[in-house]
VOGU-812479 format. One record per residue (C-alpha): residue number from 1; x, y, z; residue in one letter. Coordinates in nm, 3 decimals. Each point is the difference from the previous one (the first is absolute). Layout:
REM VOGU-812479
   k      c1      c2      c3 r
 NUM       X       Y       Z A
...
***
This chain:
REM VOGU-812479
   k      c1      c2      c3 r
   1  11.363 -18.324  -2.849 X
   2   0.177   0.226   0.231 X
   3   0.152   0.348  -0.054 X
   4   0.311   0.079   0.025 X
   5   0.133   0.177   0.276 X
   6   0.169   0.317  -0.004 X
   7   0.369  -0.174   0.097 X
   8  -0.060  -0.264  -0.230 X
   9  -0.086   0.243  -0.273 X
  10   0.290   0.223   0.107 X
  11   0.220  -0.308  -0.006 X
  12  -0.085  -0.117  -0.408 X
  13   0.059   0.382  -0.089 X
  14   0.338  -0.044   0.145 X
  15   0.070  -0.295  -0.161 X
  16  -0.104   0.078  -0.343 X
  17   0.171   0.332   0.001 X
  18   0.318  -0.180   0.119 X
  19  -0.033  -0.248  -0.333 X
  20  -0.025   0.294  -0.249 X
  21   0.331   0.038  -0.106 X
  22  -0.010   0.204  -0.318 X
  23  -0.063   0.367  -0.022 X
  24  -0.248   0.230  -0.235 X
  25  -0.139   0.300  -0.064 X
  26  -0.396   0.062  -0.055 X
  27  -0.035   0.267  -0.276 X
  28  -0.314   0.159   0.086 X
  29  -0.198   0.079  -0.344 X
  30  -0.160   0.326  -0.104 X
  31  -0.071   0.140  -0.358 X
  32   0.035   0.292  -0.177 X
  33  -0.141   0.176  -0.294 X
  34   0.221   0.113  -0.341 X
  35  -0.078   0.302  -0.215 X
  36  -0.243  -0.224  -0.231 X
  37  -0.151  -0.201   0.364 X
  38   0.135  -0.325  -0.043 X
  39   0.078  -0.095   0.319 X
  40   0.336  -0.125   0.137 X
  41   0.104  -0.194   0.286 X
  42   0.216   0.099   0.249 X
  43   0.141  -0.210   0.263 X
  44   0.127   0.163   0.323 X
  45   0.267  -0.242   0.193 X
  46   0.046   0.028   0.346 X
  47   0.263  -0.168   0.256 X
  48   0.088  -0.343   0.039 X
  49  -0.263  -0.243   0.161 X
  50   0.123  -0.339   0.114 X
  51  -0.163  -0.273  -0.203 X
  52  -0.015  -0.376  -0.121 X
  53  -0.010  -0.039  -0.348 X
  54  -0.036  -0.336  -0.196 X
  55  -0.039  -0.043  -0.381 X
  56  -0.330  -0.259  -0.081 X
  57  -0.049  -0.195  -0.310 X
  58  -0.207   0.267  -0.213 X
  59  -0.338  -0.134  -0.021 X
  60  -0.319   0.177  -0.107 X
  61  -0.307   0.083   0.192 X
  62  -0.335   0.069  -0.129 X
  63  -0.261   0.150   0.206 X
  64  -0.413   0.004  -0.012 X
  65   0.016   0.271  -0.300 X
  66   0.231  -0.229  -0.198 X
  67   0.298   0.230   0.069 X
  68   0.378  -0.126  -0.090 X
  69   0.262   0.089   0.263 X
  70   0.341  -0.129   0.047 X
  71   0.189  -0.094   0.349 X
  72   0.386   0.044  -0.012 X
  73   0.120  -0.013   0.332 X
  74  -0.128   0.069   0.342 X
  75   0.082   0.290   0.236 X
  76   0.003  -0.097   0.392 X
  77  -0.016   0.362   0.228 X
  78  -0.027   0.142   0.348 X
  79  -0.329   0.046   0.108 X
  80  -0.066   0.383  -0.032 X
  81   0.199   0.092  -0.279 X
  82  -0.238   0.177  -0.253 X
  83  -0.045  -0.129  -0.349 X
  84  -0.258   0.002  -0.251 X
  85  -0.092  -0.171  -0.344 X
  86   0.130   0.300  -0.235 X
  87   0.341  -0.003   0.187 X
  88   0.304  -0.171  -0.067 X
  89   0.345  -0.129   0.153 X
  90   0.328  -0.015  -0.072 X
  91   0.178  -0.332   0.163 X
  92   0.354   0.146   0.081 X
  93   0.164  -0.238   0.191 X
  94  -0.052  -0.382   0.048 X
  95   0.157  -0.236   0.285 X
  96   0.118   0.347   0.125 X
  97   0.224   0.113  -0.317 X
  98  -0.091   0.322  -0.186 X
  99  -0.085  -0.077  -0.405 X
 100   0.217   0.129  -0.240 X
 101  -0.360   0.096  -0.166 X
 102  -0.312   0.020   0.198 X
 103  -0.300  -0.250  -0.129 X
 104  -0.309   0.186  -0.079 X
 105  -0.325  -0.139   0.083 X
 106  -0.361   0.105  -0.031 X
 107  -0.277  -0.096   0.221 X
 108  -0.207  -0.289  -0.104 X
 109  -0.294  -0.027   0.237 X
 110  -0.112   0.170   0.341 X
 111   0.246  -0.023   0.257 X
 112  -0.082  -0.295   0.231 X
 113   0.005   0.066   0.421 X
 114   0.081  -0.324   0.188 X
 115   0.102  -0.046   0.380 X
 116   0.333   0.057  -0.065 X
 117   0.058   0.222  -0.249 X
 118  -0.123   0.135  -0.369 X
 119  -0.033  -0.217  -0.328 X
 120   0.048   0.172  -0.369 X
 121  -0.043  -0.161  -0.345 X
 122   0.308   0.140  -0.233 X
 123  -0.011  -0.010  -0.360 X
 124   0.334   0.085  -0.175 X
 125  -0.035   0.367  -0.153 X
 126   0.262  -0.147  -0.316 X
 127  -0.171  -0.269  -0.130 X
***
C-alpha cells in the first residue's frame, strides 16, 4: 500500500476538522499534596479546542492483565492538540451551542493519532 501524500494528508485534516462541530476544553491534570499527604487532583482547563464528540453504547474492555475499563463516548481532535491519559475535558458546546452545564469526562485509554486527526476514549466522570 501506498503512503499518503502530503496534499492528501493535508486535505483529510481539513476535512475532519471541518466535521467537528462541538467545542471542549482539555483539563490538563496535576496533583498536589494535603497537610496529612493524601494527594489531590487538580485539573487545569485551558481554551476552547474544536472537537467531535459522540456518546457510544458503554461497553467494557478487558485487557491482557484482566483489567475492567469502561468506554462512554469518543472524543474526535485536531492533530496537535496535547492531551494525555490523567487529563480530562469538559464538552461545552455541541452542534455549535454553548451547554447550560459543561459534561465532564475523564480519559479512558491513550489518545489514538490517525491521518486525520486524534482519537480519545471518554468515560463519564458521574457515573
Amino acid at each position: 500500500m501506498r503512503t499518503f501524500t502530503s496534499t492528501e494528508l493535508t486535505r483529510f485534516q481539513s476535512t475532519q476538522v471541518a466535521a467537528m462541530q462541538d467545542t471542549c476544553q482539555i483539563g490538563v491534570y496535576s496533583a498536589t499534596q494535603d497537610a496529612s499527604g493524601e494527594e489531590t487532583a487538580t485539573y487545569t482547563y485551558g481554551s476552547d479546542v474544536v472537537c467531535g464528540f459522540s456518546y457510544t453504547v458503554s461497553g467494557e474492555q478487558w485487557s491482557a492483565l484482566l483489567t475492567y475499563s469502561r468506554i462512554d463516548a469518543v472524543l474526535r481532535l485536531p492533530l496537535g492538540t496535547v492531551v494525555a491519559v490523567r487529563d480530562r475535558v469538559h464538552i461545552t458546546k455541541r452542534w455549535g451551542t454553548a451547554l447550560a452545564t459543561a459534561l465532564t469526562f475523564g480519559i479512558a485509554g491513550h489518545p489514538l493519532d490517525g491521518p486525520s486527526g486524534i482519537v480519545v476514549p471518554l468515560v463519564d466522570t458521574d457515573l
